[in-house]
Every structure is written in C-alpha cells, then in structure tokens.
N, C-alpha and C positions, 0 to 999 in steps of 0.2 A: 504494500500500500504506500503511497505515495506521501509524501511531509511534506504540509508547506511550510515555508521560509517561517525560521524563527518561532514555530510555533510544536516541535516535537523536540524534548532532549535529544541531544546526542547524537541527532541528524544533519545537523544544516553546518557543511562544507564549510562554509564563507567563515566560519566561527576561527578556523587558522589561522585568517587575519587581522581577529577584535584584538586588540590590546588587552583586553580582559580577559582572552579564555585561557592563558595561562597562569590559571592560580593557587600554584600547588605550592606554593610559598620553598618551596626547596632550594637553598645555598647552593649557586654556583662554583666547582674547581676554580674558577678562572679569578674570583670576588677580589679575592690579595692582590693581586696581579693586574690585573685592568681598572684598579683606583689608579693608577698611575699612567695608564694609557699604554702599557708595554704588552708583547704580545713574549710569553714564555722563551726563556731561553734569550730575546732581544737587547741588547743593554743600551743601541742609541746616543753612544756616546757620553749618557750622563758618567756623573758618580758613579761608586760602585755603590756607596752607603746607598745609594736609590734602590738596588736592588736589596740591600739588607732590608728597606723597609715596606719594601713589599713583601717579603719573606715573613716579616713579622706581624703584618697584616694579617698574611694567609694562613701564620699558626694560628692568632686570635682567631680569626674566623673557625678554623677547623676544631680549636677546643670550645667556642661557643656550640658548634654544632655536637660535640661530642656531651656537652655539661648540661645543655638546653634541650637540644633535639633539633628536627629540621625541619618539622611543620609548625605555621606559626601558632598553632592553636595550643599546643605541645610547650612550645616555647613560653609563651604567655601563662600558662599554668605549672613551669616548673619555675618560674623566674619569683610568682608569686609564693609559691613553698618556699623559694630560699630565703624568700625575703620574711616571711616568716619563720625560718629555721633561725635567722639572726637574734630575731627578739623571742626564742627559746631559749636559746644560748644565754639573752642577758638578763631573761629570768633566771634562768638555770643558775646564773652566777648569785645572782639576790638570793636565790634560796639557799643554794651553798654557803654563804656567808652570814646567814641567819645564824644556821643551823651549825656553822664551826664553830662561831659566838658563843651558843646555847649550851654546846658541849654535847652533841648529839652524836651518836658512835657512828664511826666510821663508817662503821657495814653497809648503817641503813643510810645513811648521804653517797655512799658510792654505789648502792643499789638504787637509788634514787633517780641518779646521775645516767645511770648506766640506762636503765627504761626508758629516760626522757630523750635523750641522744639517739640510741638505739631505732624507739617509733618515729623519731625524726627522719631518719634513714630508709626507715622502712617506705614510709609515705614521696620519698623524693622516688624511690625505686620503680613504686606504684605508677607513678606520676611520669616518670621518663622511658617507662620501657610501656606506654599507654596504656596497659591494662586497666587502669581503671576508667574508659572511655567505653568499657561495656555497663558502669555505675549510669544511673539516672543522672547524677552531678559529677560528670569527668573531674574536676576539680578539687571533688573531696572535702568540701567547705566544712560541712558538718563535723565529720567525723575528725578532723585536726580541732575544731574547736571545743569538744567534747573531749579528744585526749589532754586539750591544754587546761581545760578547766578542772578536769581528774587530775593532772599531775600539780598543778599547782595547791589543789586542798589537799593532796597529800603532803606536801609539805609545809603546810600549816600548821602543823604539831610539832615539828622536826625546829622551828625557828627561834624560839621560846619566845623572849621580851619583844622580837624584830619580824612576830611572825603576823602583825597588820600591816605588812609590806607587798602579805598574796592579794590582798585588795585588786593593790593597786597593778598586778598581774593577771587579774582576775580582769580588770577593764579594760585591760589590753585584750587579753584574747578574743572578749566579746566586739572590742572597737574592729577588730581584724575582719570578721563575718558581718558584721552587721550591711555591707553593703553588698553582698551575695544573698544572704538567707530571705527565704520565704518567710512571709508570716506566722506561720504554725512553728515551722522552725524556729525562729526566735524565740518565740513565746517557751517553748521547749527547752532551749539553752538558757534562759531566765530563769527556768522553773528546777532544772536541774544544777544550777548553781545555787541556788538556796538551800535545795538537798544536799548536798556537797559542802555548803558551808556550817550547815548543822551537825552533818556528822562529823566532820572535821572536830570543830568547837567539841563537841560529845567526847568525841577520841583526847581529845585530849587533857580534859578536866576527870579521865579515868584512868591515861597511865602516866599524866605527869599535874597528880592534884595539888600539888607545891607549891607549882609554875604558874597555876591556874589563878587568874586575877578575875573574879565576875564585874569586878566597875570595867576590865579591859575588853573583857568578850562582849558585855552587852555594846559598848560606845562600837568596836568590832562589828556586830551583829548589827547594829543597825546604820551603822554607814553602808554597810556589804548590802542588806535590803533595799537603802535608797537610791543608791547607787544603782544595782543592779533592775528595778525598776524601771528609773529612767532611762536606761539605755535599754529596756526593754520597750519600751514607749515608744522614745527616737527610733530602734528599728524598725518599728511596724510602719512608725509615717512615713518612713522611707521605703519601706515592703509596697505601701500605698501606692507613695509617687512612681516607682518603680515600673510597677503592675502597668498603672495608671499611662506611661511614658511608652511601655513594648505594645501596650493595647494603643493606642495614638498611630505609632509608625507603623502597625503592624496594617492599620486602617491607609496611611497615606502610600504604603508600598502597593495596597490594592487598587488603591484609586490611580496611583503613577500605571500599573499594567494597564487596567484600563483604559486612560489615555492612549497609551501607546497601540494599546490593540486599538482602539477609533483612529490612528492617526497613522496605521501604519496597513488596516485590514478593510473590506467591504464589511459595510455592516447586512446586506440582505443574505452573500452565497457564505462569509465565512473567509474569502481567500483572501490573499496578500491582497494587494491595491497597486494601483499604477506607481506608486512611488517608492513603495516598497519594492517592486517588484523591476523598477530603473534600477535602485541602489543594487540589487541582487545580480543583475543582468552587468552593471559595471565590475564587480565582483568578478563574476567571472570570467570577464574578460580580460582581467587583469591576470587571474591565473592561469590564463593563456599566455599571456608576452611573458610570464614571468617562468613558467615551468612545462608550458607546453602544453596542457592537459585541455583536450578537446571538449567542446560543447554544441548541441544544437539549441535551435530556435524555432519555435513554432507560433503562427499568429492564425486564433480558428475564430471562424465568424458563423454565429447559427444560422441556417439555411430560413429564408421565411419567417423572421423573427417579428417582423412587422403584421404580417399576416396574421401569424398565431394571438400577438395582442388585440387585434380589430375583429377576429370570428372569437377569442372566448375568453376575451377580457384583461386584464393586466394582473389581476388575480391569478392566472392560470399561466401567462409570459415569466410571473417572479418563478411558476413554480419552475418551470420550463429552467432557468439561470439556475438553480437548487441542484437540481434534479444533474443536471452539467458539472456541476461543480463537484458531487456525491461522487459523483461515477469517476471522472478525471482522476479524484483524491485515490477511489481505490483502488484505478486500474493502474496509474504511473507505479513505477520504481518507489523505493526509499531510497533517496536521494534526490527525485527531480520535484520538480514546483510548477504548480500553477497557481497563476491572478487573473484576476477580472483586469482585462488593458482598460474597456469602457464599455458600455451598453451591452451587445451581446456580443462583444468580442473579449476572447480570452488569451494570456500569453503563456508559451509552454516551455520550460528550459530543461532540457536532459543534458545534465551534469553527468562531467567523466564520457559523452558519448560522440561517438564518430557514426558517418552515413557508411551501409543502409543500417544500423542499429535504429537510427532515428525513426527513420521513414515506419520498422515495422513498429516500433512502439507508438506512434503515431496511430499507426494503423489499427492498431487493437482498441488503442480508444473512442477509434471512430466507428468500430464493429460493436463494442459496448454501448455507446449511448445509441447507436440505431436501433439496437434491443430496447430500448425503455419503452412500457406502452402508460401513456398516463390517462387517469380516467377522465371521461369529458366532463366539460361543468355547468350539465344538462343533462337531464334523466334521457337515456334511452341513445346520448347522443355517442359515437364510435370512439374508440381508445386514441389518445393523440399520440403519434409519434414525431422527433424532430432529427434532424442531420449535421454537420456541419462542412463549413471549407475550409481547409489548413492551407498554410503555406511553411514548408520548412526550409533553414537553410543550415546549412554545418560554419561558425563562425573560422573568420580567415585571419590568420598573424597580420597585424596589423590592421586591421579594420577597425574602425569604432562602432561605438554601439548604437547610435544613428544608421549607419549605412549598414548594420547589418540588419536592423528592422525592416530598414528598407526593400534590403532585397524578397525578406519574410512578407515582406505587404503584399509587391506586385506577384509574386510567387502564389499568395490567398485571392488575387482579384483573377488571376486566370484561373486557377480552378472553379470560381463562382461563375469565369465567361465559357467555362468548357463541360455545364452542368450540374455543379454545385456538388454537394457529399463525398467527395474525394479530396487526396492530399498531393499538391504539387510540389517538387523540391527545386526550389530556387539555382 
C-alpha cells in the first residue's frame, strides 16, 4: 500500500535530507578532531600542541561517552545521579562526623558508610548500563529518594548532640525530587519521612536513653514536621503546574499537527496538496543530481469529471475524488505518493523507479479504479463507473521540475486526444 508524503513513519525517503531525522544523539569518532577543523592524521602546518589539543578533546569526549553514555536521554539521567551522588557524599560526611563526635563504634559508621556509597553505585550502574528504562520512571527518582531518606534517619541515632543536622539532609533529598515526583509520590515521601523520623527518635531514646534530651527531640520533631510539610505543599503546587504545563503543550503540539496537516494536505481526499507535493517533487529531484536515483512522474486527469458533476450532482463528483484517492493509496508501492495537483487532477511520483517499471504500475492503477462501481444517487439508477488519462515521464539529469511537468502535461493531453483511459509516456 502506498504512503503518502509525510504522513506514515518510517516511509517517506525525502526524511534523509530533514536536518532533523538524524537524532540519535550518538558522539561522533571524528568530535576531538574537527573542533579544530583538521581532518585525522592532517597537521596543516600548525603547532604541534594543536594537535595535543585535539587529542585531549577527543579523550574528554571518549570518557564523557564512557562515564555518561551516548544517548542523550542516558546522558541527562546519569549526569543527574552524579550530581546527586555528590550531595550523598556531603551528607555522608555530616553524618560521619556526627557520629565520630558522639563516639559511635566504628563498625556501625563504617557499615553505615559502606551501604550509602555502595547503593550509590548500585543506582549509577542501573542508570548507565539502561536497564532501568524498562522502570515506568527510567530515572529512578523515587527510589534514590527513598534510599536517601532511609539512610539519613539511620543515622540519626549514630550522631548524638549533632544529630539535628539529618534535618537539614532530610531537605535536601526531598529539594532533589520535588521537581520530578508526581503528586501521590510526594505526598508519599512526606508521609514516609515522618515515619522514618519517629522511628528514628524511638530508636534512639531506647538504646542511647543518656543521650536522649526530650526538650531536643521534641524542638527536632517539630521542625522535621514543619519542615517537611511544607515542602510537601510546595511539591504538589509544583506536581500542579507541572501537570498543568505537559497538558498545555501536549494540547498546542496537536493543534501545530493540525495546522500543518491543513497546510500541507487536501482536506476532502486526505492526500498531500499541491505544495506539498512541489516540495516532494523538488526532493527528488535533487536526489537525482545528487546520487543518481531515478524517479517517474505521472499527471492523471478523471475522464468526464464534469459530466459526472452535472448528471449526479457534486455530492456524488466529491465521492468520485474519494473513491480515487482510496484506490491510488492502496494500489501504489510503499514508497511512492500521490496528491491532489487541482480539481480532478492528481500527481503520481514513483520513487526509486525507472521506465517500463512506471508505465506498469501506472497501469494497475488505472485497471483498479476502472473496477470501482459506485452506487447511483437515484433509486433504480445504474452503478457509476469512472477512468482516467495519465501522462508519465521518467525524470532526466538535469531537468527541472517545471519542464518535467511539462512534459507529464502534454504526455496526459494526448492520451485524452487519443481517447481518454489510457496512459501515454512522454
């Protein structure tokens, strides 16, 4: 079945030469090397240091690709781990230094130490080798905030006099998510750090009741609640705007297609339009000068198209252009295109093809739509059938795309003066 222009993935040829279809975001070998304008191996007379620093370019690039990844979405989500791995780390130091303070045994500060580093690791691994892109959230938002918030009220006991310092580690981790998480998820991470900071508090006024100051846990306790609150609040308004902002453009991306489909399609048959269908026709004719790859041209005009409007009305002419357009779409190739040129003429492009290839696929469309019987639009009255006259020409190196309509035109005016419903090849 046939595609038209721009309107089937993964079909439309011409996409080799949008600027846009290559966007696989993948790091060029060449990146180090052509910041400088050199071609490998070239030295042009400079320095030599010029070529040191292309060399040093080209490692940075190659351990960016190695420490990051090479798709940018990959990239973008491990850059964000590490930049969170830093502020574990300068947690991790605050709590260590509570807890040396406090006089906290070794064991459990290096076992401590050891889990928070460790799932640190664990998560960049996740993250860089993409398995977690089969997660609902490739990112993993959630669950690092959920480890931070568990490792930090675990070291809430371990810090003794210095340990209302996991507060203020506590609002970091939640500052980190808050402009990822969903609403429910916030609300979740709010709810589970209250639980976290009660047991915490709990644990501690049971194995170090000494240590345990109730004027320090309560002032504690309810900073941690107001605290955590409010940026339970703030995240959700943000969850809001959020929502609020993907539902917006997710609306003006449909309204931009929309334009473009009025601006670029017929809105009665469905197909490309005459200017779309220029743009396409230039296209390939450019992939002609450029690589050589042959194309034809077909210009068909319905047999009687006038007549058919004046015996059974323009209701029954639109269906007539439909019904053409139907057939066309699923008798051509995947690859070639038809538009509406104007009125009841239609323009055919088979892409990748040379004569007589043309001529028979031509052919078959003009055997299929003379099969169409359409019902009259009168009781009793006979099935309408219609025809067409083609004109094909095979385009020539160096023509333009004017003169080769051209030749397509007078090519369709003699077959309408030599009886109409056949195809003449220019």
């Amino acid at each position: 079945m046939a595609c038209p222009w721009g309107t089937c993935e993964g079909r439309d040829r011409t996409n080799i030469r949008r600027p846009w279809a290559d966007r696989e975001g993948r790091l060029h070998e060449s990146s180090g090397v052509t910041l400088f304008g050199l071609r490998p191996g070239l030295n042009m007379g400079k320095p030599a240091s010029l070529g040191g620093q292309g060399a040093r370019a080209s490692l940075l690039v190659g351990l960016s690709s190695v420490v990051l990844g090479e798709l940018p979405a990959t990239r973008k989500r491990v850059s964000q781990q590490l930049f969170a791995s830093l502020l574990v780390v300068a947690s991790a130091l605050i709590v260590w230094h509570g807890a040396h303070s406090a006089g906290t045994p070794a064991f459990w500060i290096h076992t401590w130490l050891a889990t928070v580093l460790g799932s640190s690791v664990l998560i960049y691994t996740m993250l860089r080798s993409r398995w977690s892109e089969r997660l609902s959230d490739p990112a993993m938002t959630q669950p690092q905030i959920v480890l931070g918030l568990t490792f930090a009220w675990c070291g809430y006991p371990m810090m003794g006099a210095q340990r209302g310092l996991v507060i203020t580690v506590v609002l970091v981790t939640l500052a980190f998510g808050m402009f990822r998480l969903r609403r429910g998820q916030s609300q979740r991470c709010a709810a589970l750090t209250l639980a976290l900071q009660g047991l915490a508090m709990s644990f501690s006024a049971w194995v170090w009741p000494r240590q345990f100051d109730w004027v320090d846990e309560r002032a504690h306790a309810m900073a941690g609640v107001i605290l955590v609150v409010a940026m339970a609040f703030v995240a959700d308004q943000l969850s809001r705007i959020r929502g609020s902002l993907i539902a917006q453009r997710e609306e003006l991306n449909q309204a931009l297609a929309r334009i473009e489909t009025l601006a670029t399609h017929d809105a009665l048959t469905g197909l490309p339009n005459r200017r779309r269908a220029e743009e396409l026709l230039e296209q390939n004719a450019q992939l002609l000068a450029r690589q050589g790859t042959p194309f034809c041209v077909a210009v068909i005009d319905l047999d009687h198209f006038k007549r058919i409007n004046d015996d059974y009305g323009h209701p029954t002419g639109d269906s007539v252009l439909r019904s053409f357009a139907e057939t066309a779409v699923k008798t051509l190739r995947a690859g070639d295109g038809v538009a509406r040129w104007g009125g009841e003429e239609f323009l055919i492009v088979l892409a990748n093809t040379a004569m007589p290839t043309g001529v028979t696929v031509l052919e078959r469309v003009r055997r299929d739509v003379a099969a169409i019987r359409m019902p009259g639009s009168r009781p009793g009255e006979a099935p309408l059938s219609f025809s067409f006259s083609a004109g094909i020409a095979q385009a020539r190196a160096g023509e333009t795309s004017q003169q080769l309509l051209e030749r397509t035109d007078q090519a369709m005016y003699r077959a309408k003066r030599e009886g109409r419903d056949r195809v003449v090849v220019a």
